[in-house]
C-alpha positions as CSV (number, residue, x, y, z in Angstrom):
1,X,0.0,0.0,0.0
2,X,2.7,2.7,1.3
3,X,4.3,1.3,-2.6
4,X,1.3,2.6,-4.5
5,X,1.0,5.8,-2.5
6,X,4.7,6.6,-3.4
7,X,3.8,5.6,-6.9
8,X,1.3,7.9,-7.1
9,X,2.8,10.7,-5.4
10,X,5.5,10.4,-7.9
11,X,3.2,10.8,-10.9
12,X,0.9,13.5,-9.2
13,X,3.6,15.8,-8.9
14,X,4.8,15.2,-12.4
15,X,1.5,15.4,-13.8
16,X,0.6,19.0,-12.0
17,X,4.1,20.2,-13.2
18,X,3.3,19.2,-16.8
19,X,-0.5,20.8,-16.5
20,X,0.9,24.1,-14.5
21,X,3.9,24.7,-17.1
22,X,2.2,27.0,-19.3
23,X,0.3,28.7,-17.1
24,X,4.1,29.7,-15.6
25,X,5.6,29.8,-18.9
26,X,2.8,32.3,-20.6
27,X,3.3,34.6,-17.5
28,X,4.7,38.0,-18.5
29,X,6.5,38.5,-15.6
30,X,8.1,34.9,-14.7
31,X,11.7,34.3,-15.7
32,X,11.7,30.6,-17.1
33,X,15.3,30.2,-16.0
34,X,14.2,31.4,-12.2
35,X,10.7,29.2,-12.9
36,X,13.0,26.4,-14.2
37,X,15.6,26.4,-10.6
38,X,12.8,26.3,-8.2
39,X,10.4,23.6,-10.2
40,X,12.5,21.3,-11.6
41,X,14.0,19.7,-8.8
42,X,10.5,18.7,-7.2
43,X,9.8,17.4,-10.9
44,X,12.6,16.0,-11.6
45,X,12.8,13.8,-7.9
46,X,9.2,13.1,-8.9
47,X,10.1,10.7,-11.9
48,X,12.8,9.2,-9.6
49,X,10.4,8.6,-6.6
50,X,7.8,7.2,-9.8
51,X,10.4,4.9,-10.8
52,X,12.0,3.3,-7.5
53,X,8.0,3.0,-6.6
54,X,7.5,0.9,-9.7
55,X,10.7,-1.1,-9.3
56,X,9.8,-2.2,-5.5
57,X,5.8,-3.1,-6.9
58,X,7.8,-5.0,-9.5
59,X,10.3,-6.4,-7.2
60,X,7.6,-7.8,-4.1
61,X,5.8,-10.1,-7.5
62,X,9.4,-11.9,-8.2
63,X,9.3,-13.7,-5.0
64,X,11.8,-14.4,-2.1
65,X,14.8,-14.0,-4.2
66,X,14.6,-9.7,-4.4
67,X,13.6,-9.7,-0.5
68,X,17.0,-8.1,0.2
69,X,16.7,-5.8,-2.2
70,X,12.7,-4.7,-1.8
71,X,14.0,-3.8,1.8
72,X,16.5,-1.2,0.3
73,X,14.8,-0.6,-2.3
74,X,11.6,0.7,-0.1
75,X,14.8,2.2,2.6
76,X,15.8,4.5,-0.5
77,X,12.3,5.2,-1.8
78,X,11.4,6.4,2.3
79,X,13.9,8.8,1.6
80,X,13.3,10.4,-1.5
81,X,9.6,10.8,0.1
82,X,11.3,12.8,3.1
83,X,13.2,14.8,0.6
84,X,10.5,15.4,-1.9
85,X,9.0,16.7,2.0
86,X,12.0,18.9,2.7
87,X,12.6,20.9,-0.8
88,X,8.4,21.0,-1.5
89,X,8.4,23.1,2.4
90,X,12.0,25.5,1.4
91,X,10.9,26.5,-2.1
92,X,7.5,27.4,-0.1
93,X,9.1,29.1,2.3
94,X,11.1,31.2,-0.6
95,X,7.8,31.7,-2.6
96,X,5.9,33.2,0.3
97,X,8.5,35.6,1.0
98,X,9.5,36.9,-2.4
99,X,7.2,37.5,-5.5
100,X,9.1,34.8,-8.2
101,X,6.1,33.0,-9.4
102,X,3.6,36.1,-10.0
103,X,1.7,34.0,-11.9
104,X,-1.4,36.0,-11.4
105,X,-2.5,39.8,-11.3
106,X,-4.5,41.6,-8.4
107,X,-8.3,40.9,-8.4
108,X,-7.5,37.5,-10.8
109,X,-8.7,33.8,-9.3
110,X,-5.9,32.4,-11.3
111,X,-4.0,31.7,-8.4
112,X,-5.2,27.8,-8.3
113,X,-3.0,27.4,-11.3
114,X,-0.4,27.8,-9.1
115,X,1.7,24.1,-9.1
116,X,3.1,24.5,-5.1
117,X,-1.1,24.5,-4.4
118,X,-2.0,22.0,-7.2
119,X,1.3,20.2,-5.8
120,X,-0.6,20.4,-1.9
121,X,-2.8,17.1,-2.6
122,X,0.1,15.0,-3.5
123,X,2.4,16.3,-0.8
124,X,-0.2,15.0,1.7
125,X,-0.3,11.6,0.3
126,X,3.5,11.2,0.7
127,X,3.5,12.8,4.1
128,X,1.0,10.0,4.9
129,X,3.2,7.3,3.7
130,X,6.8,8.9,5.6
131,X,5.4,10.3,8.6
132,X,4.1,9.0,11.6
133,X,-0.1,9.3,12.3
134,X,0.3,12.2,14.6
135,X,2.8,14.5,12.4
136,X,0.6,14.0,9.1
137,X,-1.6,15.7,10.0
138,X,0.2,18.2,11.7
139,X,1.7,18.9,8.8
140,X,-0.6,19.0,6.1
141,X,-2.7,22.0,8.6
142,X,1.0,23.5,9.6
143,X,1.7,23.8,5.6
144,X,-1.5,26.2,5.0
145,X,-0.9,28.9,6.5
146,X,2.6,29.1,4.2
147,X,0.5,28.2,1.5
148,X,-1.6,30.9,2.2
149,X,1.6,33.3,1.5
150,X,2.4,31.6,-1.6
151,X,-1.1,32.2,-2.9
152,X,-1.0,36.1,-1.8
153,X,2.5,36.4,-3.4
154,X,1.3,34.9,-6.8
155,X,-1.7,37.1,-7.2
156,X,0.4,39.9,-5.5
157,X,-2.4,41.1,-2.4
158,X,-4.0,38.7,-0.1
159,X,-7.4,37.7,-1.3
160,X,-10.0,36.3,0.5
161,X,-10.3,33.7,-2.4
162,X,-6.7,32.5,-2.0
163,X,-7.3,32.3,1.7
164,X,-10.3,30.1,0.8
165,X,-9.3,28.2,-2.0
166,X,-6.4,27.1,0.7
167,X,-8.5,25.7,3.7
168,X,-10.6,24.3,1.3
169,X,-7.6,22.1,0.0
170,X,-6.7,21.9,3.6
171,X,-10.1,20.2,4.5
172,X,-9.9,17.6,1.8
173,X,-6.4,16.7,1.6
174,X,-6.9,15.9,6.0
175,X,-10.2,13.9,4.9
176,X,-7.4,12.2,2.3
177,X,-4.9,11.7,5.1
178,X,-7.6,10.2,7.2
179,X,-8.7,8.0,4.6
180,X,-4.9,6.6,3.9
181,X,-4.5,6.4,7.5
182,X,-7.3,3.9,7.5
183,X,-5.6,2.1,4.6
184,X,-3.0,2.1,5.9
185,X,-3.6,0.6,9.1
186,X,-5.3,-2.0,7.3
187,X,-2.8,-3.1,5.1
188,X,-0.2,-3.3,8.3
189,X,-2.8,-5.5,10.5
190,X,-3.0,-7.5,7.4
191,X,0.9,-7.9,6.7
192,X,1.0,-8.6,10.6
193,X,-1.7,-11.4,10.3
194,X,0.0,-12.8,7.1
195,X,3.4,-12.8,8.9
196,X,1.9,-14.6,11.9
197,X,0.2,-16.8,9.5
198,X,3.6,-17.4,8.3
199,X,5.6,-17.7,11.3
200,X,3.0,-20.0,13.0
201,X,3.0,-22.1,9.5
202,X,6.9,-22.7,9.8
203,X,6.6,-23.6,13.6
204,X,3.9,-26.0,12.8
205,X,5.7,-27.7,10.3
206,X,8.9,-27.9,12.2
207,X,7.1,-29.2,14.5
208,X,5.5,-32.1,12.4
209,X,9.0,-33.0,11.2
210,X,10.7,-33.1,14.3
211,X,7.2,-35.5,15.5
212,X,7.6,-37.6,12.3
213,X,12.1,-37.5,12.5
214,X,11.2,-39.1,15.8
215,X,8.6,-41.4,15.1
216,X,10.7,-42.9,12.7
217,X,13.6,-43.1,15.0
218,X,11.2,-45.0,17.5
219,X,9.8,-47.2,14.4
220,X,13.8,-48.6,13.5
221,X,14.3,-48.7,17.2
222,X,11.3,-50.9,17.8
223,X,11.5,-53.1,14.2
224,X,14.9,-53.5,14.2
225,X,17.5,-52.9,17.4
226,X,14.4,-54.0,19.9
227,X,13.8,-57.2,17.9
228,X,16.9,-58.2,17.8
229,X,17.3,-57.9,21.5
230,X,14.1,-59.6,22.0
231,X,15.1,-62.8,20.3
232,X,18.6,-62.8,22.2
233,X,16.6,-62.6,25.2
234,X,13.9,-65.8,24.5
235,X,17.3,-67.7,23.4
236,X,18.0,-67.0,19.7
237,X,15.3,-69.5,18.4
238,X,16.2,-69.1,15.0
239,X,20.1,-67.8,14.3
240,X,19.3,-67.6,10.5
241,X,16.8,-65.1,11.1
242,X,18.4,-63.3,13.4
243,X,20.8,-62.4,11.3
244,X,18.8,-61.6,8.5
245,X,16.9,-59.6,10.8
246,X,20.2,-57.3,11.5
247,X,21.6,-57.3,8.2
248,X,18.0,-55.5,7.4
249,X,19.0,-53.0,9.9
250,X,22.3,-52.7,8.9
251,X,20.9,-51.9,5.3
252,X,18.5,-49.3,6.7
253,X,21.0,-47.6,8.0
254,X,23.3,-47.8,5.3
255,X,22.7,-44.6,2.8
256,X,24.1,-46.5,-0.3
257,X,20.7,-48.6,-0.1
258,X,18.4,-45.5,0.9
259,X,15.8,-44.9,-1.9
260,X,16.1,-41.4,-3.3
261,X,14.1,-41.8,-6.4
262,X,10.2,-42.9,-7.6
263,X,9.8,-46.8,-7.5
264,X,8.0,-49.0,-9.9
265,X,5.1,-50.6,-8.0
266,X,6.5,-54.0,-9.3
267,X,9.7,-53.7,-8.5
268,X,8.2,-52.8,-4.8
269,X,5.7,-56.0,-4.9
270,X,8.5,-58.1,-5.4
271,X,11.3,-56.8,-3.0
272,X,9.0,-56.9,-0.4
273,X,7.4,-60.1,-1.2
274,X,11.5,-61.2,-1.6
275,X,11.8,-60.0,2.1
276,X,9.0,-61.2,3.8
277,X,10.4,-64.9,2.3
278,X,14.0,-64.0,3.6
279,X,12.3,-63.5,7.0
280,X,10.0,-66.7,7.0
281,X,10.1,-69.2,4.0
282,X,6.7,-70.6,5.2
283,X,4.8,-67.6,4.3
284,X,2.4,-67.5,1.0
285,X,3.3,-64.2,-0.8
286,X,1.2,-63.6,-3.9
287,X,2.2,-60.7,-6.3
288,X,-0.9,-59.3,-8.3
289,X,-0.3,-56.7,-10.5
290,X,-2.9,-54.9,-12.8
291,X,-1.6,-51.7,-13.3
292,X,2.0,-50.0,-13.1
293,X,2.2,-47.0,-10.9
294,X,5.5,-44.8,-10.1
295,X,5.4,-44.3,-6.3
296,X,8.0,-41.6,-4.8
297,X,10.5,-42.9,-2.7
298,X,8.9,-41.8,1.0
299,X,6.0,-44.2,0.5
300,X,7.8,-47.2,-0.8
301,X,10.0,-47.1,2.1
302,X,7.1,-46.5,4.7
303,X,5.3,-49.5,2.9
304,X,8.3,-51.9,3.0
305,X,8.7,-51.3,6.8
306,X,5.2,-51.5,7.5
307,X,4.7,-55.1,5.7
308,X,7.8,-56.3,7.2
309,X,6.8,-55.0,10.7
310,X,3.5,-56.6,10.3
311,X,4.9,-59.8,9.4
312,X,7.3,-59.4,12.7
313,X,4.0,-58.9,14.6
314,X,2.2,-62.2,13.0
315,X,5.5,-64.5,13.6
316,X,6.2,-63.1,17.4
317,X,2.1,-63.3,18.6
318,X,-0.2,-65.3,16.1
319,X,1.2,-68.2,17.9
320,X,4.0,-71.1,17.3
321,X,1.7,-73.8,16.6
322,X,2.5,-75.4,12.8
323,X,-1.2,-74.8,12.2
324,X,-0.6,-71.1,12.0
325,X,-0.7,-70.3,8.1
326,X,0.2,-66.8,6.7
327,X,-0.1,-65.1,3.8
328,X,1.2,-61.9,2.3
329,X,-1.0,-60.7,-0.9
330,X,0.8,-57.8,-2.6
331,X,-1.8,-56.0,-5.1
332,X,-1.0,-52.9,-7.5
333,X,-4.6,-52.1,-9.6
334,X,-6.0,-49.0,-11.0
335,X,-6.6,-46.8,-7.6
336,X,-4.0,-47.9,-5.4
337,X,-1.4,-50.1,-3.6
338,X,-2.3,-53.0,-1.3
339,X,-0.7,-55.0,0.6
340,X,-2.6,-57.6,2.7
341,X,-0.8,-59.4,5.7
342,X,-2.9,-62.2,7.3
343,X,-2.5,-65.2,9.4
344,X,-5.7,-67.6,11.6
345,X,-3.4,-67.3,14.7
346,X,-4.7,-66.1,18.5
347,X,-5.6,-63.2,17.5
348,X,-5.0,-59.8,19.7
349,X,-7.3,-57.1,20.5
350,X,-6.1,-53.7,18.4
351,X,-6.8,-50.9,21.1
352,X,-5.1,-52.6,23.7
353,X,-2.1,-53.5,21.7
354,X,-2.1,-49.3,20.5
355,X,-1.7,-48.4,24.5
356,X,1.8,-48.0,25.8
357,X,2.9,-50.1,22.4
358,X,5.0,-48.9,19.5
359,X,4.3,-51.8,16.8
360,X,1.0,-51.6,15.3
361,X,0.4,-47.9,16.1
362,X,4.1,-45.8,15.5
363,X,5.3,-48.5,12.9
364,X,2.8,-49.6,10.9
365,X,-0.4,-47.3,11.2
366,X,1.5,-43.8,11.7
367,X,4.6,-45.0,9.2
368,X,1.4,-45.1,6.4
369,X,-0.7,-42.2,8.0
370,X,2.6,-39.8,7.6
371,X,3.2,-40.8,3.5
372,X,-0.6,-39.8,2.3
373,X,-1.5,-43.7,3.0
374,X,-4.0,-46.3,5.2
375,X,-3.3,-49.4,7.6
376,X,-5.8,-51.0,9.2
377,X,-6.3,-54.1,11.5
378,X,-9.0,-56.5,12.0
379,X,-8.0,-58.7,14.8
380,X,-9.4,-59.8,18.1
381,X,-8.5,-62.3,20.6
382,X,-9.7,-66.0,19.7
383,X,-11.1,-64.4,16.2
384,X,-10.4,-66.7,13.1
385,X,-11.5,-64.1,10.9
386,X,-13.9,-64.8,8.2
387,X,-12.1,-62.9,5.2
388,X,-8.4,-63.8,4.3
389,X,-7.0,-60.3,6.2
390,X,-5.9,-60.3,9.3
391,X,-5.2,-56.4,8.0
392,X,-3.8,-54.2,5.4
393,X,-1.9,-51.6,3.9
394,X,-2.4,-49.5,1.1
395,X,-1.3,-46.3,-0.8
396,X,-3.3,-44.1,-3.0
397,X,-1.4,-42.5,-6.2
């Protein structure tokens, strides 16, 4: 807003000087060379206060790059305003003590023409934008009584039409102040809101990574260093997958195997299913593909944990009984990704296995939850269930 006020200021003035030229070239009694040195430079500061106006409206659209330079840019442009201020009040001052600009005759109403009064609109609109709310205004009602002079010194007697025709520009241009004052106000509450808006944005999604950073360090934790630890302690039933099981935690941590590009849903099907056989050679995978889909890199890793976690889950509590049977069905079709993990073992009861437990809720339902995708569970203690899943996985494209 302060941007387009400059940016009209700038033209203003160069418009008034263009429209009051004549009226102080024509004049009999002007010297253009004296007209000329006390004009020009308001003009001439004009075009520059136009221009850096337009460069910082042009700059705040090219985005976070120019940031650095809008701030100067609107430092420099805050300064031409004051100055534009400073010379606009001197050449006054020198007009309403000395007749240079007798643009008008006695008992003529010419004296409107004059460009420091036509000039007295725009000077209040940058003294809006440089000065604080207290001091516009005092200055736009301490410039009238100067303005007055002016007027007197043109027409060469004071009138009570110059006197007039001066409050009455003094009345508007403090309704105009009042009004950009408004604007003005508005525009900052909104660029405070927005920045808010923004800083409360970047704190929220700091926080979300630094919640999902450590719900994945709790999820390798869990899968693979607690695991491990957990079949030392019941008396390494099974060496062979024990150390399959740490060589999958070595790889994890390894970056050389970390996934950093889009994934083929068939080459994913089939590592996984190739896993969840490394882990357990008794369990059924079936690979079912209908339709190809590329999915990015932060999903196929969430679904590769999740299936083998849930495989983990089904080998450490369905039960050790060789009646157990499980199956892995892996499924890429038009709308998504499935995987289905199932077993007819105990069964467990969901909410009380979410409650002061990290397996089903941090590494397999969260895990999917925090890459755009779905786990769910249909288990209960004794249950057999009566469709072929235990629960599943899946991933929307």
């Amino acid at each position: 807003m302060r941007r387009l006020v400059a940016l009209f200021a700038g033209l203003g003035v160069l418009e008034i000087g263009i429209l009051s030229g004549p009226t102080v070239y024509l004049t009999e009694d002007v010297e253009p060379t004296t007209a000329v040195a006390f004009l020009a430079p308001i003009v001439v500061l004009a075009v520059v206060i136009a221009g850096v106006a337009a460069g910082t409206i042009y700059l705040r659209r090219c985005g976070r790059l120019w940031r650095d330079l809008l701030r100067r840019a609107d430092r420099v442009l805050a300064g031409l305003l004051t100055a534009l201020l400073g010379i606009y009040v001197a050449v006054a001052c020198v007009l309403a003590m000395t007749r240079l600009l007798p643009i008008a005759a006695p008992g003529d109403a010419l004296a409107r023409m004059h460009p420091m009064l036509g000039w007295y609109f725009v000077i209040a609109a940058a003294a809006a934008v440089v000065l604080t709310r207290r001091w516009r205004f005092t200055f736009v009602v301490a410039l009238a009584p100067l303005l007055v002079m002016v007027n007197a010194m043109a027409i060469g007697e004071l009138q009570f039409v110059s006197v007039e025709d001066v409050m009455l520009d003094t009345a508007t241009n403090l309704a105009t102040i009042g009004a950009l004052t408004w604007l003005l106000w508005l525009a900052e509450a909104s660029d405070a809101s927005s920045a808010r808006q923004r800083a409360q944005a970047v704190e929220l999604a700091a926080r979300q990574a630094s919640t999902r950073a450590q719900r994945e360090a709790n999820s390798f934790i869990h899968d693979h260093i607690l695991s491990a630890l957990i079949a030392v302690a019941n008396g390494l039933p099974d060496r062979a997958a024990l150390r399959g099981s740490a060589r999958q935690a070595l790889d994890s941590l390894s970056t050389s195997t970390t996934v950093t590009s889009p994934v083929a849903a068939r080459a994913l099907l089939n590592d996984v299913a190739g896993r969840v056989g490394a882990m357990a050679g008794d369990i059924r995978t079936d690979v079912l593909l209908t339709r190809e889909h590329e999915i990015p890199p932060e999903a196929a890793q969430a679904i590769t944990e999740a299936t083998l976690e849930a495989v983990r889950n089904s080998l450490r509590h369905a039960g050790d009984d060789a009646a157990v049977t499980r199956m892995v069905t892996l499924t890429s079709d038009a709308c998504c990704v499935t995987i289905e993990v199932n077993d007819n073992g105990r069964g467990f009861d969901p909410a009380a296995a979410g409650r002061g437990r990290h397996g089903v809720s941090g590494s397999i339902i969260a895990r999917m939850h925090d890459v755009g995708g779905r786990a769910t569970v249909d288990s209960a203690p004794g249950k057999v269930p009566a469709s072929p899943c235990d629960g599943d996985l899946s991933w929307i494209q």
